[in-house]
C-alpha positions in Angstrom: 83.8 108.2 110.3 83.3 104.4 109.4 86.0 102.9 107.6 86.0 99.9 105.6 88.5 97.8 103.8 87.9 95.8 100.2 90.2 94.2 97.9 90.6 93.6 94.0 91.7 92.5 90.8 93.4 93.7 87.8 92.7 90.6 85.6 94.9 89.4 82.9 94.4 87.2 79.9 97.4 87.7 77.9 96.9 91.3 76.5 93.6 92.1 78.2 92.3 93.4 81.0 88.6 92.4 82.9 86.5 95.2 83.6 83.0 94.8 84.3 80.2 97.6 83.1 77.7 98.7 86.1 74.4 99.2 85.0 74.9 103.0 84.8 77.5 102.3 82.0 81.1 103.2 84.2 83.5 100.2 83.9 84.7 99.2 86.6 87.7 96.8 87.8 86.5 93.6 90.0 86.4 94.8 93.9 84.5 94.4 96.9 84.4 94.3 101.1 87.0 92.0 102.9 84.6 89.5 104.8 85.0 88.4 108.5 87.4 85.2 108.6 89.2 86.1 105.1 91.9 87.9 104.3 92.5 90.5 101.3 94.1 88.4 99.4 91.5 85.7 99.5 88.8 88.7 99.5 90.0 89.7 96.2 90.1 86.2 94.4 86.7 85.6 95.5 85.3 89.1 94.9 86.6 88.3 90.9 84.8 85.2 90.8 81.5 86.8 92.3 81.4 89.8 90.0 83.0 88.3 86.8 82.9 84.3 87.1 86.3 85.0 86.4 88.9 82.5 88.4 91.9 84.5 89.1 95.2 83.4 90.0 97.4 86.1 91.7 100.8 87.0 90.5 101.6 90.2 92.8 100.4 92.9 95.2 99.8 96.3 93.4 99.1 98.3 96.3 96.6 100.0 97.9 94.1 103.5 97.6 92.4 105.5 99.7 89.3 107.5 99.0 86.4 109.1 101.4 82.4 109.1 99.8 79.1 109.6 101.5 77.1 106.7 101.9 73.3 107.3 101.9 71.3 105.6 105.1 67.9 105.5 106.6 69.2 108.1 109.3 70.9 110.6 106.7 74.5 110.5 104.5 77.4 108.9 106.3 80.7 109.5 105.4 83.3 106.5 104.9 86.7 105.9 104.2 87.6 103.6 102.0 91.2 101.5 101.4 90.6 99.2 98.3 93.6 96.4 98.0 94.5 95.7 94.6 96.5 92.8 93.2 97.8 91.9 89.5 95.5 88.3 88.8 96.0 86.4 86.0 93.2 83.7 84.5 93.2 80.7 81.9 90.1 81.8 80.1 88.6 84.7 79.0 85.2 83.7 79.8 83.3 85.8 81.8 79.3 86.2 83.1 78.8 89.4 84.9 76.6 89.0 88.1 73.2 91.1 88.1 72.8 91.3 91.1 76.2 92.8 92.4 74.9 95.7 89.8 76.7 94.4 87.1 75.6 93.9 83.2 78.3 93.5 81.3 81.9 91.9 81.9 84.8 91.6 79.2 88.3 91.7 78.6 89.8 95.0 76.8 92.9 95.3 75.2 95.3 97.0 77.5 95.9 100.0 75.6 91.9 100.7 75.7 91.5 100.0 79.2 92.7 103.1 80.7 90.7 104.9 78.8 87.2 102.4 79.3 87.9 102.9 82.9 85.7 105.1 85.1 88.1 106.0 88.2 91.3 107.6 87.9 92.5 105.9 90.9 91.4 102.3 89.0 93.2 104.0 85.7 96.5 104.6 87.8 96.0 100.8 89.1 95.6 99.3 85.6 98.8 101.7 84.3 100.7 100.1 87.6 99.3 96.6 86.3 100.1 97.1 82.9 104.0 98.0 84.2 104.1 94.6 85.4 103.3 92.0 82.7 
C-alpha cells in the first residue's frame, strides 16, 4: 500500500473560516502533498496560498487524520493511505482567488457556525469543530 503524507489549514479571519468549493460542488478545507525538502508545516502554508491565494499565518497544530482511498492508475486502482496534517492558520484579509487548476472554483470565508455544515468530510468537520475550540 503507498502511503502519502499532506498538510493543511483551517483558516481564520475573525469569525470565518476558508473553504474552497471543487468543481463537483463539495467544500473543501485548503490541503495538499508535503513536497521533498519542506516540512508539514511549511507544506501547509504554502498549500493555502496555492489553492486559496490566502497567506496564512499559523497559530497551532490541530492534529492529524488518517484515511485509506483507491487511487485510479494506468495499471488498475491502487489503494493509499493517507495522513493529512492540519493546523489552526490565521490571515489579515479575507481576500481569496481559488486556483482552477488545483480543481478549485470557488474560495470564501463562512461564518463558523455554517462551516461545519458547508463542509464535505466528516473528518474536515471534526477538524474545523477542533479549530473552532481554539479561537
Amino acid at each position: 500500500m503507498k502511503r502519502e503524507v499532506s498538510s493543511g489549514g483551517v483558516v481564520v479571519f475573525g469569525n470565518a473560516i476558508l473553504l474552497l468549493k471543487k468543481y463537483n460542488g463539495d467544500w473543501v478545507l485548503p490541503k495538499g502533498r508535503v513536497e521533498e525538502n519542506e516540512n508539514i508545516r511549511q507544506a501547509a502554508t504554502r498549500e493555502v496560498l496555492e489553492e486559496s491565494s490566502v497567506k496564512g499565518e499559523i497559530i497551532k497544530y490541530l492534529g492529524e487524520i488518517n484515511y485509506t482511498f483507491r487511487n485510479n492508475t494506468e495499471t488498475g486502482q491502487e489503494l493509499i493511505n493517507k495522513t493529512v496534517h492540519w493546523f489552526l492558520m490565521q490571515t489579515r484579509s479575507m481576500d481569496c482567488i481559488p486556483q482552477k487548476k488545483e480543481g478549485f472554483i470557488d474560495a470564501r470565508f463562512v461564518h463558523v457556525d455554517r462551516a461545519c455544515r458547508v463542509a464535505r468530510y466528516e473528518d474536515e468537520r471534526n477538524i474545523i469543530n477542533k479549530a473552532i475550540c481554539e479561537i
